[in-house]
KEGUDREN-707217 format. One record per atom (N, C-alpha, C): residue in one letter; residue number from 1; atom name; chain; x, y, z. Coordinates in Angstrom, 3 decimals, decimal comma. Example, Ala and Ser with C-alpha at 12.3 -4.5 7.8 and 13.67 -1.06 7.14 Angstrom:
REM KEGUDREN-707217
> A_1_N_A_13,190_-5,690_7,800 .
> A_1_CA_A_12,300_-4,500_7,800 .
> A_1_C_A_13,200_-3,300_7,800 .
> S_2_N_A_12,850_-2,250_7,080 .
> S_2_CA_A_13,670_-1,060_7,140 .
> S_2_C_A_12,900_0,030_7,870 .
//
This chain:
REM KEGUDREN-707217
> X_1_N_A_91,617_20,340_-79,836 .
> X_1_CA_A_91,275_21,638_-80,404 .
> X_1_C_A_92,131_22,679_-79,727 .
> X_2_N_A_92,892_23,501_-80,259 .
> X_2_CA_A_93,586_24,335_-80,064 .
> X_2_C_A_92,468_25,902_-78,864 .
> X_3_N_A_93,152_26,322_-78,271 .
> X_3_CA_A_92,505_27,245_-77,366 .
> X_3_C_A_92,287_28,196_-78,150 .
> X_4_N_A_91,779_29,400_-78,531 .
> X_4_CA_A_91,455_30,251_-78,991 .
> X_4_C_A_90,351_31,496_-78,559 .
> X_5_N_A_90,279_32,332_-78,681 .
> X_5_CA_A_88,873_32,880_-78,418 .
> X_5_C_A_88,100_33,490_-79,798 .
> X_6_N_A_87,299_32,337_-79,390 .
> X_6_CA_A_86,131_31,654_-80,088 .
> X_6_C_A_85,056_33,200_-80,265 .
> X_7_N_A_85,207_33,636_-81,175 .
> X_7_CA_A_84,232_34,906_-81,455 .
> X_7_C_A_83,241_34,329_-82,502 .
> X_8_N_A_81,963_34,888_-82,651 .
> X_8_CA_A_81,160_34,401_-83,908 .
> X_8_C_A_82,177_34,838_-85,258 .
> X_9_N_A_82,565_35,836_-85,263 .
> X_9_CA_A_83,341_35,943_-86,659 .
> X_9_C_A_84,309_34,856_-86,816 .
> X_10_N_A_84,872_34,225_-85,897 .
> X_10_CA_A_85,747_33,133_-86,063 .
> X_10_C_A_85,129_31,997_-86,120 .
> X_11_N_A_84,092_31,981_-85,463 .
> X_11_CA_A_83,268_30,463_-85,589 .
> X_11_C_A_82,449_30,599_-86,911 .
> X_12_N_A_82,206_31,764_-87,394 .
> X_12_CA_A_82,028_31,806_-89,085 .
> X_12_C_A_82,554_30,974_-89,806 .
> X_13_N_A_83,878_32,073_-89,598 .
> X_13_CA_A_85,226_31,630_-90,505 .
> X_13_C_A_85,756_30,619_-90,819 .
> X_14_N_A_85,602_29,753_-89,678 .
> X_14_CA_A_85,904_28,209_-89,635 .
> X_14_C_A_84,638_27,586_-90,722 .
> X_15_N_A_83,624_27,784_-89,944 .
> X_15_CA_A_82,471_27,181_-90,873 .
> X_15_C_A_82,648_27,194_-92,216 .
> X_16_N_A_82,604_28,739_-92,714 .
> X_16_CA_A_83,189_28,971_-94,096 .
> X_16_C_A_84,605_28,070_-94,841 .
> X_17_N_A_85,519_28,315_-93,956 .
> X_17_CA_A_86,249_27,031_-94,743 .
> X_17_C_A_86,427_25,807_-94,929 .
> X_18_N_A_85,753_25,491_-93,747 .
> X_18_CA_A_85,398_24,188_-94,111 .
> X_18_C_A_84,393_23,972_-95,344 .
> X_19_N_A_83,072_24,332_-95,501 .
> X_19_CA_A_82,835_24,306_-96,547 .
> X_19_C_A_83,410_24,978_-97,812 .
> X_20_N_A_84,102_25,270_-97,363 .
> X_20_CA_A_84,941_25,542_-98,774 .
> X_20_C_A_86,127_24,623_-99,087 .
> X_21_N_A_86,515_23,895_-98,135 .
> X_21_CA_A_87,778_22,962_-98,334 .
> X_21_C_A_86,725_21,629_-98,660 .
> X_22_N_A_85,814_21,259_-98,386 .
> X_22_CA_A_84,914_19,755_-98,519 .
> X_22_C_A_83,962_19,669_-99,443 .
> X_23_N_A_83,407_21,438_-100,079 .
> X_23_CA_A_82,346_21,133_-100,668 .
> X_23_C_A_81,316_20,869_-100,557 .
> X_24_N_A_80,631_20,545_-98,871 .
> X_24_CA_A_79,643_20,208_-98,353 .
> X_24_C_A_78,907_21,643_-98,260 .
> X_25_N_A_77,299_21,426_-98,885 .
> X_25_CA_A_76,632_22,320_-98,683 .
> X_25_C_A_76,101_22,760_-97,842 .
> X_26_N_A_76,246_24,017_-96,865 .
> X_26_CA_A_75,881_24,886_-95,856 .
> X_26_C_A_74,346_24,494_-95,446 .
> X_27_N_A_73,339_23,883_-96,249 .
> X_27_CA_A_72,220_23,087_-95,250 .
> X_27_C_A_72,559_21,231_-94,595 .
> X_28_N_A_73,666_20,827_-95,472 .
> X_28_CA_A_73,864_19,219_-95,222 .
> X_28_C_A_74,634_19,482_-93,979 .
> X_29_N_A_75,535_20,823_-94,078 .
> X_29_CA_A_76,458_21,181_-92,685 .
> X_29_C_A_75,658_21,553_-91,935 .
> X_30_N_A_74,682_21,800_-91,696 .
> X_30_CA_A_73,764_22,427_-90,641 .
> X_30_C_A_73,127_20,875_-90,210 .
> X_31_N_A_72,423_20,198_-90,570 .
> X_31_CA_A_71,844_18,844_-91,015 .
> X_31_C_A_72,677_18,414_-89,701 .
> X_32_N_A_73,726_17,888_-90,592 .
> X_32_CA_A_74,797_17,012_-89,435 .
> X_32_C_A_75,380_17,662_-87,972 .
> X_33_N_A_75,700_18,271_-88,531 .
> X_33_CA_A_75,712_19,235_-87,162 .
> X_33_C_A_74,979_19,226_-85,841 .
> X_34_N_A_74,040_20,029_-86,038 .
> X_34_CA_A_72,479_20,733_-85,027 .
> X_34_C_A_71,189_20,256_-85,713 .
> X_35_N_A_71,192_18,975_-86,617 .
> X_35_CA_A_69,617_18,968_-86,992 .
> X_35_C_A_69,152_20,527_-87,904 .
> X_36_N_A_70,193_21,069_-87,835 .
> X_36_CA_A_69,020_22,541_-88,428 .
> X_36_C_A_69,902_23,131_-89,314 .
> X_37_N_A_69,198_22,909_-91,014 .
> X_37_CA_A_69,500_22,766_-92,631 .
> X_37_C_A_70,068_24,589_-92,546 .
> X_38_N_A_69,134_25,489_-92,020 .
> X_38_CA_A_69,292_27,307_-91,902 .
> X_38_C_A_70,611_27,243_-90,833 .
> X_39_N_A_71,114_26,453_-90,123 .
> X_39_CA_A_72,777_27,114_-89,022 .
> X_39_C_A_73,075_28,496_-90,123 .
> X_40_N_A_73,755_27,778_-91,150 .
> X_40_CA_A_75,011_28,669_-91,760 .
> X_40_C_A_74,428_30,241_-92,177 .
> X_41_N_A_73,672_29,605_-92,933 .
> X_41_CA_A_72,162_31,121_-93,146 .
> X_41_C_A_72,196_31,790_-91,799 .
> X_42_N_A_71,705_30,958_-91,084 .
> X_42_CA_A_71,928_32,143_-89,883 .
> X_42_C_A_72,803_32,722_-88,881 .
> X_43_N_A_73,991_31,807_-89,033 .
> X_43_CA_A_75,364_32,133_-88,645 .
> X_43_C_A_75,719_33,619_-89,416 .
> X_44_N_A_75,500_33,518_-91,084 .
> X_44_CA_A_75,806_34,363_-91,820 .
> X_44_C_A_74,654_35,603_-91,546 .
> X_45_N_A_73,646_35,679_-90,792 .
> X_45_CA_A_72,832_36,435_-90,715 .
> X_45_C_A_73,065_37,557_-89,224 .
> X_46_N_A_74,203_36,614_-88,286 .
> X_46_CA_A_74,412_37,519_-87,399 .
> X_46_C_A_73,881_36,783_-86,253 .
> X_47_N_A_73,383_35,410_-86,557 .
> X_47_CA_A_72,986_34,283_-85,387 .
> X_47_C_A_74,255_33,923_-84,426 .
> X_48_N_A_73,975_34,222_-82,882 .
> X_48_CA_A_75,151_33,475_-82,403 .
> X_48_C_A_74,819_32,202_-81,523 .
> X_49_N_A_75,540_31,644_-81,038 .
> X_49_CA_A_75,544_29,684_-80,542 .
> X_49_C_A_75,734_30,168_-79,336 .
> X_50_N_A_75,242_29,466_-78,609 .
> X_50_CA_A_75,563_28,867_-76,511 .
> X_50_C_A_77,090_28,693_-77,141 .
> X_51_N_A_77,763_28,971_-75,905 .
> X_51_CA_A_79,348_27,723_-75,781 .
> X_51_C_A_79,578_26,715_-76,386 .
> X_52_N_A_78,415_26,054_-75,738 .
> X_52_CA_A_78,490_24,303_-75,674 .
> X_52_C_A_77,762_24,380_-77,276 .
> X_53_N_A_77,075_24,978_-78,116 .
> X_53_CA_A_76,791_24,732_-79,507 .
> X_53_C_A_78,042_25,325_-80,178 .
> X_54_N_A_78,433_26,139_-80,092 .
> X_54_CA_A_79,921_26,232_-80,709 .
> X_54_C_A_80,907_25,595_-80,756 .
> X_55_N_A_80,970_24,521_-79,784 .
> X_55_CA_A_82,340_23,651_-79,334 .
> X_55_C_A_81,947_22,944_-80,295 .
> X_56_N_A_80,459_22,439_-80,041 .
> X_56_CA_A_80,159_21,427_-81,102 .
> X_56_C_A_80,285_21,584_-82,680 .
> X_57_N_A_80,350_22,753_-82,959 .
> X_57_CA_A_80,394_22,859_-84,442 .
> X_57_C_A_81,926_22,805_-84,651 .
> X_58_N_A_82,513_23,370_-83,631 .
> X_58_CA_A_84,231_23,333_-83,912 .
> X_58_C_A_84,598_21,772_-83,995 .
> X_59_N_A_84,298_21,020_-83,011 .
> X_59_CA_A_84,090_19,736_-82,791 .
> X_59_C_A_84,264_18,543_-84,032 .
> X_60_N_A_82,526_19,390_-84,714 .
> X_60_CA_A_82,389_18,507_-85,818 .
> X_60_C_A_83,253_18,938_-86,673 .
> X_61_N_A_83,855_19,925_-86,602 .
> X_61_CA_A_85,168_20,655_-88,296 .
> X_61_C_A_86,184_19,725_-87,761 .
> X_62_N_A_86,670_19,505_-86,528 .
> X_62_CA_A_87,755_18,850_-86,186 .
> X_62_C_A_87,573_17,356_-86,588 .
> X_63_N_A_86,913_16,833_-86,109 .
> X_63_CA_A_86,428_15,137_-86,868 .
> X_63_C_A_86,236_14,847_-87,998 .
> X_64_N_A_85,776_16,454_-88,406 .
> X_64_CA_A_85,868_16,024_-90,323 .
> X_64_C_A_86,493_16,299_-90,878 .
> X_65_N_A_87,602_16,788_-90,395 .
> X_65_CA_A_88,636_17,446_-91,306 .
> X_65_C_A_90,268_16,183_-91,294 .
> X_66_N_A_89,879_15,716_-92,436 .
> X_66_CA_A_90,934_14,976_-92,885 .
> X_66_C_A_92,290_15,541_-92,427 .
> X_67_N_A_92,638_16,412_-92,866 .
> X_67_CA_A_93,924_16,942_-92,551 .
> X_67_C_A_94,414_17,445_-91,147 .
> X_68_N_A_93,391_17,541_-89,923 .
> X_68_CA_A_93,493_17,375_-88,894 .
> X_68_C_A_93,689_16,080_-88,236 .
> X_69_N_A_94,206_14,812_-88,851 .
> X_69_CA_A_94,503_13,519_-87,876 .
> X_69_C_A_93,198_13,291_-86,930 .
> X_70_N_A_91,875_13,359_-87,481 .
> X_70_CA_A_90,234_13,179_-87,343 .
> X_70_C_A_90,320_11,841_-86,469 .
> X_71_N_A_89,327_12,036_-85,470 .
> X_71_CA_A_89,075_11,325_-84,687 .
> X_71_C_A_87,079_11,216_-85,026 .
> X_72_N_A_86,825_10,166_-84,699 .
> X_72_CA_A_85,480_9,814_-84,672 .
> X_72_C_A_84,493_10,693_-84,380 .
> X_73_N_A_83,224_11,141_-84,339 .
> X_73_CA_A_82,235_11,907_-84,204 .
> X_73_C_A_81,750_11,166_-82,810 .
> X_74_N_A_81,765_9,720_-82,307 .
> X_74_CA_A_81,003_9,951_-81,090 .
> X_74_C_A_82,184_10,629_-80,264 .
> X_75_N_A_83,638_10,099_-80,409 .
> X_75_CA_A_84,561_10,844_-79,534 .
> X_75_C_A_84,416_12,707_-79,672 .
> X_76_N_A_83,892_13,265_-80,445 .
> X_76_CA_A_83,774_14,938_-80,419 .
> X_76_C_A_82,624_14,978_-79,492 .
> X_77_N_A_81,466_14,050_-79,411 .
> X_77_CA_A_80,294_14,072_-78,625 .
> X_77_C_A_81,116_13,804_-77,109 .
> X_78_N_A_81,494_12,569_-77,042 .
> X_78_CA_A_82,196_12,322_-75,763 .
> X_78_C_A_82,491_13,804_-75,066 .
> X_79_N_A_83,824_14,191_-76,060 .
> X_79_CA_A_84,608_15,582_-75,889 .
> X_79_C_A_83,758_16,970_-75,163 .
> X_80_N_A_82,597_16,401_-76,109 .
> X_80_CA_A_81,325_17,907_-75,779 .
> X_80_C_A_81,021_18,072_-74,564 .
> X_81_N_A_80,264_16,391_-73,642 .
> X_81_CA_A_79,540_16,121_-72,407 .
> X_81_C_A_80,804_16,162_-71,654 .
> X_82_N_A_82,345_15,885_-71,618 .
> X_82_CA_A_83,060_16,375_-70,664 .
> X_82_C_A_83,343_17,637_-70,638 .
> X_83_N_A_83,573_18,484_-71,296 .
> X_83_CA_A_83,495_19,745_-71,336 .
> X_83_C_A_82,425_20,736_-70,785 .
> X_84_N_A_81,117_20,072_-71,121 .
> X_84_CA_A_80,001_20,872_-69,990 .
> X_84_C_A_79,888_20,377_-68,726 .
> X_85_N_A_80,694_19,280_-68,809 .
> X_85_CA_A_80,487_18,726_-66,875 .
> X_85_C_A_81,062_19,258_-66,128 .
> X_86_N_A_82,217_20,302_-66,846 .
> X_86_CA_A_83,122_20,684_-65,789 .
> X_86_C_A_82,682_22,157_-65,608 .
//
């Protein structure tokens, strides 16, 4: 994952295109994600994430995104628990 600073409007933005490039509906993306169908609803409502829940949603766009050379979902989990260890 590329470095960036990660603002909620950008961790939107991402969200947003991804469902817009896959078609997956904003509760099935919440679902897979965090267990929780309302994320995007409340992303879009002005909800913001811990760190470590944001990595993870970037995480999961990166593993699912075909056109990123996608690596597996337990490796984004892996990715997650080294990242808060440090």
């Amino acid at each position: 994952m590329d470095m960036l600073m990660l603002t909620d409007a950008t961790l939107l933005s991402r969200v947003e295109a991804y469902l817009e490039a896959t078609g997956v509906r904003p509760s099935r993306f919440g679902l897979d994600v965090m267990g929780d169908g309302g994320l995007v609803a409340q992303l879009r409502a002005g909800r913001s994430l811990s760190l470590k829940n944001a990595v993870k949603v970037m995480l999961y766009i990166e593993a699912n995104n075909a056109s990123s050379g996608s690596f597996p979902v337990a490796d984004a989990t892996a990715r997650i628990t080294q990242m808060a260890a440090k």
